[in-house]
C-alpha positions as CSV (number, residue, x, y, z in Angstrom):
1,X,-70.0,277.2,16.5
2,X,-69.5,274.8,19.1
3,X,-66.5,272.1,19.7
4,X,-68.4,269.9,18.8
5,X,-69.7,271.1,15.3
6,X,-65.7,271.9,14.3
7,X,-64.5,268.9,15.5
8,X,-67.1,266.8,12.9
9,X,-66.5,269.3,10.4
10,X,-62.8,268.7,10.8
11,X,-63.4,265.4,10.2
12,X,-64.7,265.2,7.1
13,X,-62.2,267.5,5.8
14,X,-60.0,265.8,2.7
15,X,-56.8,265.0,2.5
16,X,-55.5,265.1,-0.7
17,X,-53.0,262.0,-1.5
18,X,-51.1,261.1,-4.7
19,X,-52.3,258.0,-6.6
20,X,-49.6,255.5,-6.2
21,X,-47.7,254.2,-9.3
22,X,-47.9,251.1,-8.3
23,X,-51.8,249.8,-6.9
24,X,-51.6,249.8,-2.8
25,X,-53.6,246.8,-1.3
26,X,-54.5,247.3,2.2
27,X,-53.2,244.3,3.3
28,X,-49.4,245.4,3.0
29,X,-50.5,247.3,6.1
30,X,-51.0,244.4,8.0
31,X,-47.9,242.5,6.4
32,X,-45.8,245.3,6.5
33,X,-47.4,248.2,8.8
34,X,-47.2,250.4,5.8
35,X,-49.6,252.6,4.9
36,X,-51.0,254.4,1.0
37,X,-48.1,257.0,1.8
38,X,-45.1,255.0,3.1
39,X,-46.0,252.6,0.0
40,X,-45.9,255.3,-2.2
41,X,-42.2,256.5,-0.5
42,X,-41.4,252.6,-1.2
43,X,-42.3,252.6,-4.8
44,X,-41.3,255.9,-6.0
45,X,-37.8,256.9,-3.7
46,X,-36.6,253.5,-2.1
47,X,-36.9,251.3,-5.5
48,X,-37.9,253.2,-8.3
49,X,-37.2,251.0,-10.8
50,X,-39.6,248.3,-9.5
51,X,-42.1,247.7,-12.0
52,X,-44.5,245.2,-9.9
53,X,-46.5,245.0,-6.7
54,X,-45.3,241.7,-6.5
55,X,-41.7,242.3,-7.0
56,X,-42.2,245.4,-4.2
57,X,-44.0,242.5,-1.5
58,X,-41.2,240.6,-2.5
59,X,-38.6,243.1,-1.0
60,X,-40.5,243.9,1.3
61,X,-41.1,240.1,2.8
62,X,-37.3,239.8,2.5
63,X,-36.3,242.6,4.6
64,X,-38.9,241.0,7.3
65,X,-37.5,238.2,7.3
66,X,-34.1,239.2,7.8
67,X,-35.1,242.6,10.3
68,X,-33.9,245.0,7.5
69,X,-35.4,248.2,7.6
70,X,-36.3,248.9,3.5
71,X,-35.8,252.8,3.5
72,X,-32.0,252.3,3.9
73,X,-32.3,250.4,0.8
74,X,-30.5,247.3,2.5
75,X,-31.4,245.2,-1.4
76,X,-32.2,245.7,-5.2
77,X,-35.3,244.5,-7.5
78,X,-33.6,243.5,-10.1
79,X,-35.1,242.6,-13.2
80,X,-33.4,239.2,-14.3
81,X,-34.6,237.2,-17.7
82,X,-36.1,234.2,-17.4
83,X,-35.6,231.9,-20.5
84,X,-38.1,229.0,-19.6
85,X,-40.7,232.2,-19.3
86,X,-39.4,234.0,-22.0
87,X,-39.9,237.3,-20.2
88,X,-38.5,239.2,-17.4
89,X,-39.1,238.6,-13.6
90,X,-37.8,240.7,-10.5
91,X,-35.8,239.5,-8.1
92,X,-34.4,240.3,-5.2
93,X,-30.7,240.4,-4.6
94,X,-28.8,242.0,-1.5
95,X,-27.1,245.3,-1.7
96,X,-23.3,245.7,-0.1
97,X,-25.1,247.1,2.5
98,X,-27.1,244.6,3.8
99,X,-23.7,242.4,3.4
100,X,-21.6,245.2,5.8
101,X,-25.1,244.8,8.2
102,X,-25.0,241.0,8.7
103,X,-20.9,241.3,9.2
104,X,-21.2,243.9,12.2
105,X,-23.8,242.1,13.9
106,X,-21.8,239.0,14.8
107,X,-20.2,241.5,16.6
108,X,-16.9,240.5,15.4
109,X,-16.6,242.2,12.6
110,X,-13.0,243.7,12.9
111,X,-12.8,246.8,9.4
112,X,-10.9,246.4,6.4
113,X,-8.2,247.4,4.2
114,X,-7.9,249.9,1.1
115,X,-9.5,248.4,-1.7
116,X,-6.3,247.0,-4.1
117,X,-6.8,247.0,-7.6
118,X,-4.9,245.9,-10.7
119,X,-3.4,248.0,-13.4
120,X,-5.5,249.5,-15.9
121,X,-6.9,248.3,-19.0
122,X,-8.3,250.3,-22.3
123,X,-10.5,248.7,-24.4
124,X,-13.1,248.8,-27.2
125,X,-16.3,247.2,-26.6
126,X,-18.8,247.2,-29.5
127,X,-22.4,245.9,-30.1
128,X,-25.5,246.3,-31.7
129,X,-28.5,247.9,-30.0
130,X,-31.8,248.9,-31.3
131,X,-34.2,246.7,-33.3
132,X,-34.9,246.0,-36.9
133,X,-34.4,248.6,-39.0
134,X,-33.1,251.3,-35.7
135,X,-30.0,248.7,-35.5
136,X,-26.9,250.5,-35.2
137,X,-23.9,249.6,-34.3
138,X,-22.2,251.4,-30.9
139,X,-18.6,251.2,-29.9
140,X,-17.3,252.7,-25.9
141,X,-13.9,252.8,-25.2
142,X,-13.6,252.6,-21.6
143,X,-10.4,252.2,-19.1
144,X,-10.7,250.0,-16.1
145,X,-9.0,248.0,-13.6
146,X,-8.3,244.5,-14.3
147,X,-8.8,243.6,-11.0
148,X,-9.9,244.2,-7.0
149,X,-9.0,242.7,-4.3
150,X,-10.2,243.5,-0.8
151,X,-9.7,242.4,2.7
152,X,-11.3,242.5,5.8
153,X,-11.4,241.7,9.4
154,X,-12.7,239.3,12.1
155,X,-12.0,238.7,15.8
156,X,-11.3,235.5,16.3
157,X,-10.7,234.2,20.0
158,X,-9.9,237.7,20.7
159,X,-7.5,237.8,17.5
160,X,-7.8,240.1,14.8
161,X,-7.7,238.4,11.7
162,X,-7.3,239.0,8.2
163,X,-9.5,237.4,5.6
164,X,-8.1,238.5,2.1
165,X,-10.7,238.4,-1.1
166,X,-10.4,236.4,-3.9
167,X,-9.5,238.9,-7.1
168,X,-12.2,239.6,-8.6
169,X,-11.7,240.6,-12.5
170,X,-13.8,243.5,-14.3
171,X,-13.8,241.5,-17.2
172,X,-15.7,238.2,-15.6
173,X,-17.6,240.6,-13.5
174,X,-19.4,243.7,-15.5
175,X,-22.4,243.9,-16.0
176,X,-24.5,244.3,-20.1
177,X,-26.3,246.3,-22.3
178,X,-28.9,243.5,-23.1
179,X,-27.6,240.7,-24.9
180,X,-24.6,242.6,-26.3
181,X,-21.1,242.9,-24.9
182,X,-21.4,246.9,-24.0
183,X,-21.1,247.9,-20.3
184,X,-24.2,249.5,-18.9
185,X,-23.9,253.0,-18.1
186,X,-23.1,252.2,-14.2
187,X,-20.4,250.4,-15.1
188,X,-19.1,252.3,-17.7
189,X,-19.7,255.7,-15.6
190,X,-17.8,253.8,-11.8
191,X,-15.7,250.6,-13.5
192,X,-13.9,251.3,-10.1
193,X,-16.9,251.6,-7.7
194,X,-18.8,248.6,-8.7
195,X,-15.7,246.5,-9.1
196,X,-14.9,247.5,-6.0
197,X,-18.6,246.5,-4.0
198,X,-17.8,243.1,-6.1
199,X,-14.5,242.5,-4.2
200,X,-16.3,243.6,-0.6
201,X,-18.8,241.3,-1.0
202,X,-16.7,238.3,-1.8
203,X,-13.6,238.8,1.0
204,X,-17.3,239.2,3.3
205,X,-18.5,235.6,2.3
206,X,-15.1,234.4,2.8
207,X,-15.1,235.9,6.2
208,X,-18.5,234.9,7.3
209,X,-19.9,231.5,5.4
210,X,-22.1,230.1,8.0
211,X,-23.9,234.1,8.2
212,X,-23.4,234.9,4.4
213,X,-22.9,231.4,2.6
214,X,-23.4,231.9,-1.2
215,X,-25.2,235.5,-1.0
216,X,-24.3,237.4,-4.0
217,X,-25.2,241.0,-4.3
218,X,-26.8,243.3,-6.9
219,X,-23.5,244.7,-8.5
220,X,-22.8,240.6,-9.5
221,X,-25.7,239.8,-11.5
222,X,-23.4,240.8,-14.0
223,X,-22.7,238.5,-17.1
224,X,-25.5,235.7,-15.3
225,X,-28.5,237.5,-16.7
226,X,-30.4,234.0,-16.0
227,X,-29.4,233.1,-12.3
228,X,-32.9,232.9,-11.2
229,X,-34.5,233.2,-7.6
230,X,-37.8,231.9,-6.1
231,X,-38.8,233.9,-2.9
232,X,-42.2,233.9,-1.8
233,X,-43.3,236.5,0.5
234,X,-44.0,234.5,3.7
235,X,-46.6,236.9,5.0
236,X,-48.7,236.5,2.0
237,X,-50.0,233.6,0.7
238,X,-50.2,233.2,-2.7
239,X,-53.9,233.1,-2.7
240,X,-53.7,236.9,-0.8
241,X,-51.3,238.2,-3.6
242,X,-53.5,239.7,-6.3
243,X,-53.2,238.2,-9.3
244,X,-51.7,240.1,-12.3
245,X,-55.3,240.4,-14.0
246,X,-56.5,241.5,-10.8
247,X,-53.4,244.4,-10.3
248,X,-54.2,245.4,-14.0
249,X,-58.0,246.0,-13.2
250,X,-57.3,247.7,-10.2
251,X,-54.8,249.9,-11.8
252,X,-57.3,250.3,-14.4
253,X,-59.6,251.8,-11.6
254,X,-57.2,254.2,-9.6
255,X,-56.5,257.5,-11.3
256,X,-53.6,258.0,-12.9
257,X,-50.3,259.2,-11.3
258,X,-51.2,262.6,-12.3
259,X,-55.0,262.7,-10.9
260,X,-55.4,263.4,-7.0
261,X,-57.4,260.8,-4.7
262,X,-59.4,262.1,-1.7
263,X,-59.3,260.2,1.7
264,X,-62.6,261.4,4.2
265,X,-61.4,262.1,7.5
266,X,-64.4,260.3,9.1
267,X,-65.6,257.7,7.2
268,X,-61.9,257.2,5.7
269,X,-63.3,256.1,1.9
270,X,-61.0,257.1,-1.0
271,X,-62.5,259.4,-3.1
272,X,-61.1,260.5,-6.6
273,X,-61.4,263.3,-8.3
274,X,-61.6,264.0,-12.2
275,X,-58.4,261.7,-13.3
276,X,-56.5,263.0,-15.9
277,X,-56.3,261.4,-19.4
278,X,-53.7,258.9,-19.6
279,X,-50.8,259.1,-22.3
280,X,-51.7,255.9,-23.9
281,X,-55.4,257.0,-23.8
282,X,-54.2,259.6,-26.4
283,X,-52.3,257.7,-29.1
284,X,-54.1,258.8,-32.4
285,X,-55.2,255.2,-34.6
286,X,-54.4,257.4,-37.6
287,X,-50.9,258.8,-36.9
288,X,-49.5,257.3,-34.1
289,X,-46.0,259.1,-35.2
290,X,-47.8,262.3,-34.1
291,X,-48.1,261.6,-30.5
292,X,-45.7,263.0,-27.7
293,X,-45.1,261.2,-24.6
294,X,-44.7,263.7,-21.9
295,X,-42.5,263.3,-18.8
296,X,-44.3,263.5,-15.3
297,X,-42.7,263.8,-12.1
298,X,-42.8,262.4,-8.8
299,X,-43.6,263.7,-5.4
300,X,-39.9,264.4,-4.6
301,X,-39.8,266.7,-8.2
302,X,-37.5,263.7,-9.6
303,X,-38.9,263.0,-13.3
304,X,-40.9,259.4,-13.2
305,X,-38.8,257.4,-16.0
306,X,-40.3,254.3,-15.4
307,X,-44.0,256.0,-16.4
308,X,-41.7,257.3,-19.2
309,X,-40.4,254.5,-20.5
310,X,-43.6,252.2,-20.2
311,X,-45.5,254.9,-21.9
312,X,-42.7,255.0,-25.2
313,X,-42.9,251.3,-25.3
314,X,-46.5,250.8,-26.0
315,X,-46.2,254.0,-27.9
316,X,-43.8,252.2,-30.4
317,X,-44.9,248.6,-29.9
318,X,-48.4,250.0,-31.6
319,X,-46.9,252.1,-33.9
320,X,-46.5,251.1,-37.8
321,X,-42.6,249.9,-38.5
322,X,-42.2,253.1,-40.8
323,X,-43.1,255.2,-38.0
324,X,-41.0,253.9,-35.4
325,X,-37.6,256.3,-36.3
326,X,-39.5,259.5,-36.3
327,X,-40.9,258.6,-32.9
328,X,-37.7,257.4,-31.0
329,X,-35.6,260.7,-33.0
330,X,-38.2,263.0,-31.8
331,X,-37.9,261.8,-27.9
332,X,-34.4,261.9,-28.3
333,X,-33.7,264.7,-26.2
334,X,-35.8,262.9,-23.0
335,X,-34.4,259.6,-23.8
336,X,-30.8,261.3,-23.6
337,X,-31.6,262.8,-20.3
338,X,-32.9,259.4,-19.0
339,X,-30.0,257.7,-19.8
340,X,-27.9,260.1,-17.3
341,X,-30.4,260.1,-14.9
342,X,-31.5,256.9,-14.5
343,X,-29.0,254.3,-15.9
344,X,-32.1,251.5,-14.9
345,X,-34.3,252.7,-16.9
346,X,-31.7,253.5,-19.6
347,X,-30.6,249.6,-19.6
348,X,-34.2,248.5,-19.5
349,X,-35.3,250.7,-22.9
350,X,-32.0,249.7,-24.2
351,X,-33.1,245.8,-23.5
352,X,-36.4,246.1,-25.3
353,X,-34.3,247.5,-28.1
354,X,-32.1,244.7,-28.2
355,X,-34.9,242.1,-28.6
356,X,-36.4,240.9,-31.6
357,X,-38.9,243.7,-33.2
358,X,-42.5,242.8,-32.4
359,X,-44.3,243.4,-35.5
C-alpha cells in the first residue's frame, strides 16, 4: 500500500466525540477560538451548573472583554430570578478570583491580613420546602461567625498601606434555600469560607474603586435574589445568537449526551451514530410513577446532575399530583447524593420545590 493510499485512508478515519450537553454552534470558534471539545470542557468541568448556551457566550464574552482566561474559572453563572419575567435568567457575576486578578495587576497590590471574625452564633433557622402536598417543614441549626472583617494592602507612593474592610455580617450576607430563610448547603457546609470571600471582596473595592468600583462577587448574591444584570456578549450580535426555539431544535437534532457523534477526518462532517433513547422519551402516559430516571456521567466520570435534575423535573411536572411522593421517595437515594455533591443543583431542585405546584 502506498503513502499515498494510507495517508487518505487515514483521513477518513472517525474520531469519535461526545455530544455536548449543551448545543455547540460553530461560531463560538470564531468568537471564542473554541472548538466542539474545549466547549464541551467549558460546559461540563468549568461551569457545570450552566443551563444555557446563552448564559455560557455570556461568560464567555465577559472573560474577553476583561482578558480572563475561563478555565481558571475567574466568574460564576448564576442563576438569579427575574420578577418582571417571572422566571429565572443567568448571570454573570465575578468570582474572588477574578477580584485578587484585577488587584495584582495594578501592580500595587501589597497582601493582606488574617481574615478577623466575630464570635460565634447558634441558631435555628426553619422553613418550608417542597410543594403542595410534599410541604414539609425543615429546621438546621447551624453555628457561625457574626462577622468578617479583612484587610489588605496597597503601595501608595512607595508606601504600604492598609485598607481595612467594612464588617461584613453572616446574617445580611448568606445566601437561601429558595424563598425561605434556610441557608443553602454552601453556606451551611463553609459559614466561615464564604463569609470570609465576602469580607475579601469588599476591603478589595475599598482598596481599588476606580479598577473594581461596585463589582460584587458570586458569594454576595446572597439575600438580593433579584439584582439583575444585562450583559450582551459583544462578539455576537443578537441576530447571531440562536434563538431559544432555534437551540431547542437543534438540541432536538444532536444525539443525546449518551449517543456518540462521528467527525470525518477529510471531509470534517459530523456524523452520528444510533442515539440512545432519551429519559423523557420513556415516560409511560399510563403510569408515569413507574418510570426511573437514571444518572449519567460525564467525560471526567463525575455524575451529570444537571441532566439529572432536568430529567426529574419534567418527570414530576407531567406526572399526576397523587403520583408525585412515590416518585420523589423512590429517587431519594440519588437526590441525597446530589445534594452533597452538587450543592447547585441541590438549591436549584430545592427552588422548583419551593414554588407554587404546577398542576
Amino acid at each position: 500500500m502506498s503513502d499515498q493510499q494510507v495517508t487518505a485512508q487515514d483521513k477518513k478515519q472517525q474520531v469519535a466525540v461526545a455530544a455536548p450537553r449543551i448545543p455547540y454552534d460553530a461560531r463560538v470558534e470564531k468568537a471564542y477560538g473554541l472548538d466542539r471539545g474545549a466547549w464541551n470542557v467549558i460546559c461540563d468541568s468549568v461551569w457545570p451548573s450552566a443551563k444555557t448556551f446563552e448564559g455560557v457566550t455570556l461568560a464567555l464574552a465577559y472573560c474577553k472583554a476583561r482578558k480572563l482566561d475561563p478555565f481558571k474559572r475567574p466568574i460564576h453563572i448564576v442563576p438569579i430570578w427575574n420578577a418582571k419575567l417571572k422566571k429565572e435568567v443567568e448571570t454573570v457575576w465575578p468570582g474572588i478570583g477574578e477580584l485578587r486578578t484585577t488587584a495584582n495587576r495594578t501592580g500595587d497590590y501589597g497582601g493582606n491580613d488574617p481574615c478577623s471574625f466575630g464570635e460565634d452564633i447558634t441558631e435555628v433557622f426553619t422553613g418550608e420546602t417542597g410543594r403542595g402536598d410534599y410541604r414539609q417543614q425543615v429546621t438546621k441549626q447551624i453555628t457561625f461567625p457574626d462577622w468578617a472583617q479583612f484587610t489588605v494592602y496597597k503601595i501608595v507612593q512607595g508606601e504600604r498601606v492598609s485598607f481595612p474592610g467594612p464588617k461584613v455580617y453572616w446574617l445580611e450576607t448568606y445566601a437561601t434555600m429558595g424563598k425561605t430563610d434556610l441557608p443553602n448547603s454552601m453556606w451551611e457546609t463553609r459559614p466561615r469560607g464564604q463569609l470570609e470571600k465576602c469580607a475579601e471582596a469588599a476591603a478589595l473595592r475599598r482598596a481599588y474603586p476606580e479598577e473594581l468600583g461596585s463589582q460584587y462577587i458570586g458569594e454576595e448574591v446572597g439575600r438580593s435574589g433579584t439584582v439583575m444584570r444585562d450583559i450582551t456578549p459583544a462578539s455576537m450580535s443578537e441576530a447571531d445568537v440562536p434563538t431559544r426555539k432555534a437551540l431547542a431544535m437543534q438540541q432536538a437534532a444532536e444525539a443525546p449526551q449518551s449517543a456518540i457523534e462521528s467527525i470525518d477526518g477529510e471531509s470534517g462532517e459530523i456524523v452520528s451514530e444510533e442515539p440512545s433513547t432519551h429519559a423523557s422519551e420513556a415516560v409511560s402516559a399510563t403510569n408515569l410513577s413507574q418510570q426511573q430516571i437514571h444518572v449519567t456521567f460525564l467525560q471526567d466520570g463525575g455524575p451529570n446532575w444537571i441532566k439529572f435534575v432536568d430529567d426529574l423535573i419534567a418527570l414530576l411536572e407531567t406526572t399526576p399530583a397523587e403520583q408525585r411522593q412515590e416518585i420523589i421517595k423512590r429517587h431519594e437515594p440519588a437526590i441525597l447524593n446530589m445534594s452533597e455533591e452538587d450543592p447547585n443543583q441541590d438549591n436549584r431542585f430545592s427552588s422548583w420545590l419551593s414554588g407554587p405546584l404546577k398542576k
